[in-house]
C-alpha positions as CSV (number, residue, x, y, z in Angstrom):
1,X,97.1,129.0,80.7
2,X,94.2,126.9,80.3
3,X,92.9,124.8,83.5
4,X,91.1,121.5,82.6
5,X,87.9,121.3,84.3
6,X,84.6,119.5,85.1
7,X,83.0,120.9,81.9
8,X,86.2,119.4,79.8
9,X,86.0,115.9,81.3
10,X,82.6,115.7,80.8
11,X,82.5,116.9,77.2
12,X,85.3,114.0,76.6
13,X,83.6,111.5,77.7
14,X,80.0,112.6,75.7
15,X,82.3,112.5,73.1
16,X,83.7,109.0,73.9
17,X,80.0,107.6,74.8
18,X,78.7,109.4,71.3
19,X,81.7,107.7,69.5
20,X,80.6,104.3,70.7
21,X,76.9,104.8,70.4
22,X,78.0,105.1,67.0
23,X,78.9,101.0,66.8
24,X,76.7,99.7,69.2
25,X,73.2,101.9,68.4
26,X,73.3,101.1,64.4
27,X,73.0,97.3,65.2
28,X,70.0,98.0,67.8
29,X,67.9,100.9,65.8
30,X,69.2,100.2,62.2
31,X,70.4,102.3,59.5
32,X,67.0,103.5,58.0
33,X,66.6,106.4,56.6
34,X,64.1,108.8,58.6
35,X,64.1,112.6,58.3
36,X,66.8,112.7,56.0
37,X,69.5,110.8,58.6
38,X,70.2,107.3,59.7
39,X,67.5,106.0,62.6
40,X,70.3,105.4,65.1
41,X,71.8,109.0,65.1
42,X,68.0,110.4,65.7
43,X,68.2,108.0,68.9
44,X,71.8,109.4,69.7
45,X,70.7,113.1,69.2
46,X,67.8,112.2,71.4
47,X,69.6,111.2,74.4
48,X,71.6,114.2,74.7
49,X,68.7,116.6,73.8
50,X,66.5,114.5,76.9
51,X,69.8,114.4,79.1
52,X,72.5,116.0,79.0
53,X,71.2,119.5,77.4
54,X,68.9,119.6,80.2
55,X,71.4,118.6,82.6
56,X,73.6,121.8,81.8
57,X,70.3,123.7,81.7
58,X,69.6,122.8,85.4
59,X,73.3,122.9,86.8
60,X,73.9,126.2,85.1
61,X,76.7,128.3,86.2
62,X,79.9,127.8,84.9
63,X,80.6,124.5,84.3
64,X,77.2,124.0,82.5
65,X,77.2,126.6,79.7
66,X,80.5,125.4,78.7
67,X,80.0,121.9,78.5
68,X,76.7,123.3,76.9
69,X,79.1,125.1,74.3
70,X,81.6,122.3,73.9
71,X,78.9,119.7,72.8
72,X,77.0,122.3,70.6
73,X,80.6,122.5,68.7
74,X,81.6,118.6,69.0
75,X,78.2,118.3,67.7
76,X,79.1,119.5,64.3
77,X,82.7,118.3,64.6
78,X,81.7,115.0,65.4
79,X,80.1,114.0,61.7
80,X,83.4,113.9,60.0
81,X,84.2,110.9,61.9
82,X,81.0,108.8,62.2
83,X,79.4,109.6,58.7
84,X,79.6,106.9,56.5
């Protein structure tokens, strides 16, 4: 059976804080195309690249690499519901 953990909590609520980034940022940053990709997702990728990766990096052990996993995969998953 699988136990839910530190590393699933927090992987819900980057998911949760990326969904809502995806309302709020888009009003603050604008929807300007730069690098191929709307100016408010570069700020979004940004904060978990300066944050959260680290964070993982730093706390290591278990519940780092697989919250590290679960965003690398919600990363990719998570297009399908905020491209527009």
């Amino acid at each position: 059976m699988f136990a839910v953990g530190a590393a699933e909590y927090l992987a819900l609520a980057w998911t949760v804080t990326v969904l809502i980034g995806s309302r709020v940022l888009p009003r603050i940053f604008g929807r300007t195309l730069v690098g191929g990709g709307p100016r408010w997702r570069s700020v979004s990728s940004l904060i978990t690249q300066w944050l959260v990766l680290p964070w993982c990096y730093f706390h290591g052990a278990e519940v780092g690499e697989r919250l590290f996993i679960y965003i690398f995969a919600l990363y990719m998953l998570i297009d399908f519901v905020i491209v527009k």
